[in-house]
C-alpha positions in Angstrom: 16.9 1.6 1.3 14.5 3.3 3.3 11.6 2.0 5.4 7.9 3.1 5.7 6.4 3.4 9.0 3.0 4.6 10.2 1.1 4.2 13.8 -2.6 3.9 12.2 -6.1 3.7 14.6 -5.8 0.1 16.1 -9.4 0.3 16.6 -10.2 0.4 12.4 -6.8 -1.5 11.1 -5.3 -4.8 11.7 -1.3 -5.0 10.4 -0.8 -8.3 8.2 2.7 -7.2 7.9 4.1 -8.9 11.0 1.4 -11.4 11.4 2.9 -15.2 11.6 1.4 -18.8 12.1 -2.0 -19.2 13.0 -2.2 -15.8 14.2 -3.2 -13.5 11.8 -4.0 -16.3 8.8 -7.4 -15.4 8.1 -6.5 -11.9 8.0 -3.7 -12.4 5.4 -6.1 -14.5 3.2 -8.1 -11.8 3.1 -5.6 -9.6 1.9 -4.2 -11.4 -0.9 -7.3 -12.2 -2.2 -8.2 -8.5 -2.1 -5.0 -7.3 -3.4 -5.2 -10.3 -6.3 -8.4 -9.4 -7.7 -7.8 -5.7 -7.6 -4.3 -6.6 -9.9 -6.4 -9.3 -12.6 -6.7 -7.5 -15.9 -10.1 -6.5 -17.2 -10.0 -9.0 -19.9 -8.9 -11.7 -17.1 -11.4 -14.4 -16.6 -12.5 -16.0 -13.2 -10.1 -18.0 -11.4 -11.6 -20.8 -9.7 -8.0 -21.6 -7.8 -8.0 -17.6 -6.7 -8.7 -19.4 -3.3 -6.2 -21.7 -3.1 -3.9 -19.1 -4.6 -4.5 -16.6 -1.6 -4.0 -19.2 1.1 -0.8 -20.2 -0.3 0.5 -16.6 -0.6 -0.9 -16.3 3.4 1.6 -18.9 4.2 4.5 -17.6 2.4 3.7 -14.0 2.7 4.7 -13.2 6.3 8.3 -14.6 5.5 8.4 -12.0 2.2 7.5 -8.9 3.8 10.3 -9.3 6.7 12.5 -9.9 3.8 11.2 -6.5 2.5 12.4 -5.2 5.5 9.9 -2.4 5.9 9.6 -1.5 2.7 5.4 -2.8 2.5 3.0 -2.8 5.2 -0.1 -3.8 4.3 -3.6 -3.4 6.6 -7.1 -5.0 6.5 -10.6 -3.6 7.9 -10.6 -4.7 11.4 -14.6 -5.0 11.3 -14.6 -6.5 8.1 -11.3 -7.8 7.0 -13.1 -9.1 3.4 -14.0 -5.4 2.8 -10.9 -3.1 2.3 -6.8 -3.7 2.2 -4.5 -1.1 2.4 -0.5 -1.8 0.8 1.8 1.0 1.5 5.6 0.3 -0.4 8.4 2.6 -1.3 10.1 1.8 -4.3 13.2 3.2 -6.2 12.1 6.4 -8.3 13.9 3.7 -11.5 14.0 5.7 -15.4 11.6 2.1 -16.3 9.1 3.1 -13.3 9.1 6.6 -14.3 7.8 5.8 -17.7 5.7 3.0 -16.4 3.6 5.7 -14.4 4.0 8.1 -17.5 2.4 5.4 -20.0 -0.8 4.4 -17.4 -4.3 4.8 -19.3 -5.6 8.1 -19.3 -8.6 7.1 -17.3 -5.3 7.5 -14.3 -5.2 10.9 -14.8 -7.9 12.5 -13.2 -5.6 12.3 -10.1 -5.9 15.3 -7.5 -3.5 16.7 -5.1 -3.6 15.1 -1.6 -1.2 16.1 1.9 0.4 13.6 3.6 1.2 14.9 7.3 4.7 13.4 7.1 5.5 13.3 3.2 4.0 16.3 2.0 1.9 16.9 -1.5 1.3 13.7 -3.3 -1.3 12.3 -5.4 -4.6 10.7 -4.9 -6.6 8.7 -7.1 -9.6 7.3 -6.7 -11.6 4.9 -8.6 -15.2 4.0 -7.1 -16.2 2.5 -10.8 -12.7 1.2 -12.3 -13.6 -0.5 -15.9 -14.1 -4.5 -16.8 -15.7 -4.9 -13.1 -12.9 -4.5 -11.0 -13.3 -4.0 -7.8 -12.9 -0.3 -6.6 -9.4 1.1 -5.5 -8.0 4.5 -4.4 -4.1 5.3 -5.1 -1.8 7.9 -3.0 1.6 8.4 -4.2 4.4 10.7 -3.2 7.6 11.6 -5.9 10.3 12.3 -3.4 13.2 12.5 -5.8 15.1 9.0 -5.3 11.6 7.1 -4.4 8.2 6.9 -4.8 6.0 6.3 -1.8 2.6 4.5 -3.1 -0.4 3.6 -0.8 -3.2 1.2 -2.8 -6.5 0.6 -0.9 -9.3 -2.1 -2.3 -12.3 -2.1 -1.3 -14.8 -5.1 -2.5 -17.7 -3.4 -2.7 -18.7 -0.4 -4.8 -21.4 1.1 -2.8 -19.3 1.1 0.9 -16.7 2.5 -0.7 -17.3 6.3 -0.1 -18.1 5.4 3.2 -14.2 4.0 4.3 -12.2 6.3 1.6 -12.0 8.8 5.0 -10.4 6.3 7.0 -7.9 5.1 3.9 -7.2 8.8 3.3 -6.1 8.9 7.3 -4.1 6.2 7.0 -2.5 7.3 3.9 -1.7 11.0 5.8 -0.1 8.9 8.7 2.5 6.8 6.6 6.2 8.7 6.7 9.8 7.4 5.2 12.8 6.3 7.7 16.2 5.9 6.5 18.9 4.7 8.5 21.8 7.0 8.0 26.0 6.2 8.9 28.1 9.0 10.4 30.4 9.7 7.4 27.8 8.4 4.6 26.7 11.8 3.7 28.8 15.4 3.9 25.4 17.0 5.0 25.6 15.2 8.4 26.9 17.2 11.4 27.8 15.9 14.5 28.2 17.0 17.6 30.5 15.9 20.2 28.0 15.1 23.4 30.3 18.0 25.9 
């Protein structure tokens, strides 16, 4: 399965992927919660445990993305780690998620094209006023054949979020795909005797 990998300004974004303990925690609660309200439903109602449920995510979270193995990073907002998250994941290009993305609402359609440096032409999305109050959200996703490459950003609040799309649209240029490869996996591999 391959692995996602970017190198994004250390200076804007703080990695919760590799973050353990204490160090990191309030940065992964702010995550989850970010990432949780973005996924309710429009029709959901309040949650009053959506605090609780965050903080125990944060402690279990950490041990779930190194069994992803690189296949989700996920960033927060260094200067304001309650404002925006960023989840990158590559994901099998199955026949169910194929007609998943074919059957989204048709509000998800008024996608335009968007250059990765490292994945090429993809998709971007974005969503400033989503319906049922949700909180804003922009989408990037690449089709490359066997996978598709997916970058979701949330941003809490509507009237910032034209002001940090440029920084999510960075990021999302900066994310590229490794894949570990076996001499003798694949008849397209040459190699070359080191003479």
């Amino acid at each position: 399965m391959p692995r996602l990998h970017a190198e994004p300004d250390r200076s804007k974004w703080v990695p919760v992927t590799d973050s353990l303990g204490f160090r990191g925690r309030r940065h992964r609660k702010a995550a989850i919660g970010m990432l949780l309200s973005q996924a309710k439903g429009p029709d959901a109602a309040p949650s009053s445990g959506r605090g609780f449920a965050a903080w125990a995510l944060s402690q279990a979270v950490p041990l779930l993305m190194r069994k992803a193995a690189g296949r989700v990073l996920v960033w927060v907002w260094k200067a304001e780690p309650d404002l925006l998250t960023v989840m990158a994941q590559v994901q099998a290009a199955t026949p169910e998620l194929r007609i998943a993305r074919a059957s989204m609402p048709i509000e998800y359609n008024d996608s335009e094209e968007f250059r990765g440096t490292y994945l090429g032409v993809g998709e971007k999305l974005a969503m400033p006023l989503p319906p049922g109050g949700r909180p804003p959200f922009a989408t990037y996703t690449w089709d490359l054949g066997s996978h598709f490459v997916s970058v979701t950003a949330v941003c809490s609040d509507r009237e910032r979020f034209g002001t940090v799309i440029g920084a999510v649209d960075a990021l999302a240029r900066s994310i590229r795909v490794i894949d570990d490869l076996t001499v003798g996996e694949s008849a397209t591999v040459l190699r070359i005797d080191p003479a």
